[in-house]
N, C-alpha and C positions, 0 to 999 in steps of 0.2 A: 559426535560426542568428544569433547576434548580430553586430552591424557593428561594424566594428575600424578604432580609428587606433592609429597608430604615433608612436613617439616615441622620444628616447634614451633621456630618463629620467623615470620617472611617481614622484611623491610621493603617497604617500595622508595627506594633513592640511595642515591650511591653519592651525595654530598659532606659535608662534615657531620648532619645529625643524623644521615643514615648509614654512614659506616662508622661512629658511634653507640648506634645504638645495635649493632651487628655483633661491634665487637664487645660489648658491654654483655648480651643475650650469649653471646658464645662461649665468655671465660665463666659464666655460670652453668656450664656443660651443657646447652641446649643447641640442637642442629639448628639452622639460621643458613636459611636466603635468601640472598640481598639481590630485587631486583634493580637495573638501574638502563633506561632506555638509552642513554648514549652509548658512544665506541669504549668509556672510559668512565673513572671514579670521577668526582673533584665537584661538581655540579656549580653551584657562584663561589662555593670558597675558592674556589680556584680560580674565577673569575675577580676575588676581593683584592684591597689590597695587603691583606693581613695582616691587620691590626686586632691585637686581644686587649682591654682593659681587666684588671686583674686587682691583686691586695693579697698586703701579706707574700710576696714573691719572692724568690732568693736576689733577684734582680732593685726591687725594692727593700731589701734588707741590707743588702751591698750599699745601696745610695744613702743609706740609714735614716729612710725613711719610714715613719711608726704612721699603718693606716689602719681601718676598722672597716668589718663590712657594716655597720652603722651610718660610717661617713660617706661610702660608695652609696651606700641606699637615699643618703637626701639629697647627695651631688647626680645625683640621676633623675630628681625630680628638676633640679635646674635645666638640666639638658631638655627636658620637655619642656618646657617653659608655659604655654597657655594650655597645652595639651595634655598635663599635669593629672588635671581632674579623671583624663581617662584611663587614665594608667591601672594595671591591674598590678595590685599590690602584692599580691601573697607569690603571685609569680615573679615581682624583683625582688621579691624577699630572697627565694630562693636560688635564683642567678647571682645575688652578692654575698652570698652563704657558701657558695661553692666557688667562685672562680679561682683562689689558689689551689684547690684539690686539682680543680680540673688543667691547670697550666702545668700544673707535676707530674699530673698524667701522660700531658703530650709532651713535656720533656723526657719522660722515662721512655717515650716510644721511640725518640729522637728527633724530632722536633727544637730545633733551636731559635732564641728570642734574644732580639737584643731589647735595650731601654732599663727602664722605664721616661719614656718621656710625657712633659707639659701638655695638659690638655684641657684651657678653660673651658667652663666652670669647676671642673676638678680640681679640688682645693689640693692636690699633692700630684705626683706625677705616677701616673697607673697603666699609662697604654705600650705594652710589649709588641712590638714588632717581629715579623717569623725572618728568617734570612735561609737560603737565599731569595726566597721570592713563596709568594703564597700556595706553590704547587705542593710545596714539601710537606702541608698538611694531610692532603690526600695522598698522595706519597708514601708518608708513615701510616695512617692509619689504614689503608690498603694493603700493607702490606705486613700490620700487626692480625688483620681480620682473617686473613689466607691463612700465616701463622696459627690463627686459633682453630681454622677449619672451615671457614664461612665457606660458603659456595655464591659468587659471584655471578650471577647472569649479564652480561654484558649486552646491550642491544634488543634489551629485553622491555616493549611498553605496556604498563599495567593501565588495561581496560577499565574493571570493575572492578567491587570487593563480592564477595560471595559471601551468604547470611545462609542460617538456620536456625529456624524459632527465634528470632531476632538479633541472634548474635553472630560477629562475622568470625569468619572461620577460614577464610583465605582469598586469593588473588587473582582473578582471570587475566592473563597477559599472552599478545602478542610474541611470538620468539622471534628468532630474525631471519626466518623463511618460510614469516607470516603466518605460522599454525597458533590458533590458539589453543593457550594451558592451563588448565589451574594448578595454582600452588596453594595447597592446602595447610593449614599450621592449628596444629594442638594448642596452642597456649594462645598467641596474639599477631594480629598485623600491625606495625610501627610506619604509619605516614610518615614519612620524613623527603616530602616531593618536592621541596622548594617555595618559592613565593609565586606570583599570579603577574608577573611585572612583563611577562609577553602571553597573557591570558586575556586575548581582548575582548571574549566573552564575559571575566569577571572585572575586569575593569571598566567595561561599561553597564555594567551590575551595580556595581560597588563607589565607582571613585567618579571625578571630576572627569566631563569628554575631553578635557583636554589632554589627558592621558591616554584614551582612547586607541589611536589611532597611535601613538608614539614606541617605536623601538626598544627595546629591553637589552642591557650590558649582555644578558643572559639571554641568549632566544631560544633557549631552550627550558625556561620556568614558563612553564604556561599552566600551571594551577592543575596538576592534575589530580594531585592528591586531595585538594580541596574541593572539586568536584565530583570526585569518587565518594567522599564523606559528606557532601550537600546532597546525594540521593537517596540516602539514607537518614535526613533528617538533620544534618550539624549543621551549625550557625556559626557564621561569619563574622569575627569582632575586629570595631577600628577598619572594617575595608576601605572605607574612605582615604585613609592616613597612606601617602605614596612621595618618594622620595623619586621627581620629577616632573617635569621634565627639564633634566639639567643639563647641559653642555658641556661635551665631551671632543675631543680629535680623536678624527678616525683611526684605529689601530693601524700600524704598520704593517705592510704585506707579510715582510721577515720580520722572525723573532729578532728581539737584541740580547746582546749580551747577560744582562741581566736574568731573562727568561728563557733562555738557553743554559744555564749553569746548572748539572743536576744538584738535586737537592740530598746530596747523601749528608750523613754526620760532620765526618772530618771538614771537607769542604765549609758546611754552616756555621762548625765553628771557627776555624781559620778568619772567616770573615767578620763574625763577632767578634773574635779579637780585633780585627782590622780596624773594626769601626769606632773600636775603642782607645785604640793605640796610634792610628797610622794620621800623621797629619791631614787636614780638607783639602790641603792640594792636590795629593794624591785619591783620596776616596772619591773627592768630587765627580770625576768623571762617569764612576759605576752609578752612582746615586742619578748621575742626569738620565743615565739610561732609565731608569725606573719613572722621574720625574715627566719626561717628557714623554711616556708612551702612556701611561695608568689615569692623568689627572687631567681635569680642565681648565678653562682661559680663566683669570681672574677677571671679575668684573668693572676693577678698576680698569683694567683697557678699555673701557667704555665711556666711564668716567670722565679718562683722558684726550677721549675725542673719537675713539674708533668707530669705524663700522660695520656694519653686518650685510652683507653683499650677498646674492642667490645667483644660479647660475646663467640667467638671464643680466648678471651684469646691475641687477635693478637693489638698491635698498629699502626692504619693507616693512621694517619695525623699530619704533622706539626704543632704541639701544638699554635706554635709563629706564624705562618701561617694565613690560613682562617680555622681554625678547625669547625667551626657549621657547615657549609653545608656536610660535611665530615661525622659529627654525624650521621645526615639525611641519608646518604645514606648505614649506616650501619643495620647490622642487627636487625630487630626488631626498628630502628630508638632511637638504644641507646645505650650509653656508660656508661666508669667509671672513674674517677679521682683518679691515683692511685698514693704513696706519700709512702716516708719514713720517718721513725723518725725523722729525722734533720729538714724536713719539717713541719710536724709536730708542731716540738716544733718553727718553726718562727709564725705559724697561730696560734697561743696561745694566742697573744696578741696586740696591736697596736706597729705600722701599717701596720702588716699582718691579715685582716679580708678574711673572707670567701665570708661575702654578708653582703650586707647595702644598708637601707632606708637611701637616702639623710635627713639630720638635724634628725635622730629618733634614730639611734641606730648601731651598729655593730655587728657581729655573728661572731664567731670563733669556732675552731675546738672543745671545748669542749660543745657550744651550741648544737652543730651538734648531739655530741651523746646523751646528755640530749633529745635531741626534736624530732630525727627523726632515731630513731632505726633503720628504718627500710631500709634508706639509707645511714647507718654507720656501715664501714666494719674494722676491727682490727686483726693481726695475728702475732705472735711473727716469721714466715715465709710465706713466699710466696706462697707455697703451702696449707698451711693453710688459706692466703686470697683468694686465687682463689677460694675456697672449699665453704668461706663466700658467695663471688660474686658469686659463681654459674656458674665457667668459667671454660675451661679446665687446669688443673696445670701445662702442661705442654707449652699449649701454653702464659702463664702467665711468664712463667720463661722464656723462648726462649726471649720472647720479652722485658723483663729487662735484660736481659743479652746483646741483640744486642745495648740497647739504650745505657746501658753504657759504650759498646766495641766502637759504633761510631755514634753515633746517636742524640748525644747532643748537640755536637757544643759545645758552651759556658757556658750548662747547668752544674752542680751538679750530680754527680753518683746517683743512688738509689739503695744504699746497706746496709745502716744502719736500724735493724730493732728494734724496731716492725713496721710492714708493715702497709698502710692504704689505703681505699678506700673510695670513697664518689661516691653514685650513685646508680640509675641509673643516666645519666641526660637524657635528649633529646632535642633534636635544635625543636624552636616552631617557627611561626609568631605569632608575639602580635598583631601587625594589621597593615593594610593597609591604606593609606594615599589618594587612588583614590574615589575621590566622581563627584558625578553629578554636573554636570558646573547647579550654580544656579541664581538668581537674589540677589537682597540685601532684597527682598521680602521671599527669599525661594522657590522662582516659576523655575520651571525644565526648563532651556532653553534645546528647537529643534534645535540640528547644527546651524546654523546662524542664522535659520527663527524664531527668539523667542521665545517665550514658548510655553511650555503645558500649554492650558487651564484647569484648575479643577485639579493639580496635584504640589505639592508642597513637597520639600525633608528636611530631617532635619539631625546630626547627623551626622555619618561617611558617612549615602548615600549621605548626600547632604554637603559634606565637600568644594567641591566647588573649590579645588585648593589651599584651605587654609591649612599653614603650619602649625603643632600644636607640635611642639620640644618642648624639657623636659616634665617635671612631672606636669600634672593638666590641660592641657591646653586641652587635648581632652573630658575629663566629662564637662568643662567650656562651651565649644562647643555644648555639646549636649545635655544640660539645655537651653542655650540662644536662638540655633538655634530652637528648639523643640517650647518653648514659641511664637519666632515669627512665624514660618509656623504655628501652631495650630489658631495661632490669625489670621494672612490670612489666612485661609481654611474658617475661624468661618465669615470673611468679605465677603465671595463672597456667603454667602447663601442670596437666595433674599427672599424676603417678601411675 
């Protein structure tokens, strides 16, 4: 028989909308345990790159910019664009209702933003930026949650949910010398587990196999929360909807600069000032560190003539194609960007970049080798780049020789050297877009028959059918949403 504590209200995730909703259940005086299976808080907000879309900001009142959450609300059906129709309405109602409450919130916790910057189709400039790096989210809010009292289990993975007479009542989880526990809670449990983007059960459930089989930014979202809530009866909206598989460079062994800088106050805002004050010639440098570790290859490098190399040396896909899933299914699940001089010298400068944070910055090929040695390959021949890359030289030449013989179409030869490569990359899922069909409460509807009693989703689990296109809109989401379930879970403890 496993051994039980109590509580009022148990979160399963220790991401932005489960220690949101920890800290939300806790400042309304309720004991609150926050499970969360890794070594640490942060879950993909801290894998994002930190972008909030917002309204109404001190940031957007500085720029003297006058916005509405009216105007947020129809500039978010552009951002959907055909996908529009599936949008659940009443839930972006209530995301562009709240995002300035909610950005005031994590600035009072210490959380600092720079911006507002440009973000077509956003008819004004709404997307806040966290500095120094998107750690500082979990960060602050771990360490506002302690403050209130939460109880943190670290390394803690939740199994099942525990029901009685139909309602759930708390959490069987693994502890980390593998005893199982239940954590039982008077009032509510807050799913707050993440998205399903390395659940390769629910993505071959739900989405395109071309997803399948592909790597997740996050490998540690694997849907748990969402199928702890599908045994119980909850449905799954928009699982289809996956943002992937896109092309990314392999992380660096070492941190950089950038993600090495704790994220206390003083320092966040030093740099907000920085970034406001201190010329691009000097800032340039920190921002390449961010640019060249976090973002992927622009697809004009393809355009341009590049190509897509496996570690057989061999090219196997229509660059101008659908080349990411193509990636995927290569060896080792990764390739290389490979380019000559003439190339080269176009990605030197605007407007040939390599990668770009919308309104922050641009990275070009000589960032690349400044910042990321390790996936910057150079060779006055071909055989000397393959040698770099780690690939056979023969089948490196066979297959520039076949592109330029007829393989191009409309492309540019690649014969001019010095030869170059960029890579590894690998096709990732950022994340998936299927969450728990929920109420406007954050309460888990059962197929038609209405809710789970005692069971509320926040986050990517309980995304709801809600669209969240471009940059900021999912951290938005998983603030706002996290605050209201933590608040209803904190309303149904009785007296």
């Amino acid at each position: 028989m496993a051994e039980t504590t109590v509580a009022d209200v148990i979160v399963v995730g220790g991401g932005g909308a489960g220690l949101a909703a920890a800290a939300e259940a806790a400042r309304l005086g309720r004991q609150v345990i926050l499970l969360e299976k890794n070594p640490a808080t942060g879950g993909s907000t801290s894998w994002s790159v930190g972008s909030i879309t917002a309204i109404n900001t001190p940031h957007q009142r500085q720029a003297g910019i006058t916005d509405s959450a009216d105007a947020h609300f129809e500039d978010m059906a552009l951002h959907a664009g055909p996908l529009a129709p599936r949008d659940n309405l009443r839930l972006r109602r209530i995301l562009v209702d709240h995002t300035a409450e909610m950005l005031d919130w994590l600035m009072s916790l210490g959380v600092v933003f720079v911006g507002p910057m440009p973000e077509p189709p956003h008819r004004c400039n709404r997307m806040h930026n966290v500095v120094p790096n998107s750690k500082s989210l979990a960060f602050h809010l771990t360490k506002h949650c302690r403050e209130l009292g939460v109880d943190i289990r670290l390394n803690t993975a939740s199994q099942r949910l525990l029901t009685e007479n139909g309602k759930v009542v708390g959490v069987e989880a693994r502890l980390p010398d593998g005893a199982l526990h239940q954590f039982r809670a008077r009032g509510g449990v807050v799913l707050a587990a993440g998205d399903y983007s390395n659940g390769r059960d629910l993505k071959a459930r739900y989405a395109s196999p071309d997803v399948v089989d592909v790597d997740a930014v996050n490998a540690t979202a694997t849907g748990d929360g969402h199928r702890m809530a599908l045994e119980l009866g909850a449905t799954v909206v928009n699982g289809d909807i996956v943002r992937g598989p896109i092309m990314r460079f392999i992380p660096p062994t070492r941190a950089n600069l950038i993600q090495q800088l704790p994220p206390v106050k003083p320092l966040a805002r030093l740099i907000a000032w920085a970034m406001g004050h201190l010329p691009q010639w000097i800032l340039r440098p920190f921002l390449m560190s961010f640019l060249t570790t976090a973002l992927g290859p622009s697809p004009d490098l393809y355009k341009e003539g590049a190509v897509l190399i496996n570690r057989h040396g061999e090219r196997f896909t229509d660059e101008l194609g659908k080349p990411n899933p193509d990636v995927a299914k290569q060896p080792g699940r990764m390739a290389w960007i490979v380019f000559d001089h003439n190339i080269a010298g176009k990605f030197s400068a605007w407007p040939h970049f390599i990668s770009t944070a919308p309104g922050v910055a641009y990275a070009y090929l000589a960032d690349y080798r400044r910042n990321r040695a390790d996936i910057y390959h150079q060779s006055d021949t071909v055989a000397g780049l393959a040698a770099s890359m780690g690939v056979p030289a023969a089948g490196l030449t066979r297959a520039l020789a076949e592109y330029n013989a007829s393989g191009r179409a409309t492309r540019p030869a690649l014969e001019q050297g010095p030869f170059y490569a960029l890579g590894p990359v690998k096709s990732y899922v950022v994340f998936t877009d299927g969450g728990l069909k929920v109420t406007e409460q954050l309460e888990v509807v059962r197929g038609e028959d209405g809710v789970i009693p005692g069971l509320y989703a926040a986050g990517s689990t309980g995304q709801g059918g809600l669209l969240l296109e471009g940059h900021g809109h999912h951290l938005g989401w998983a603030f706002i949403s996290g605050r209201i379930a933590g608040r209803n879970a904190a309303a149904n403890v009785r007296a």
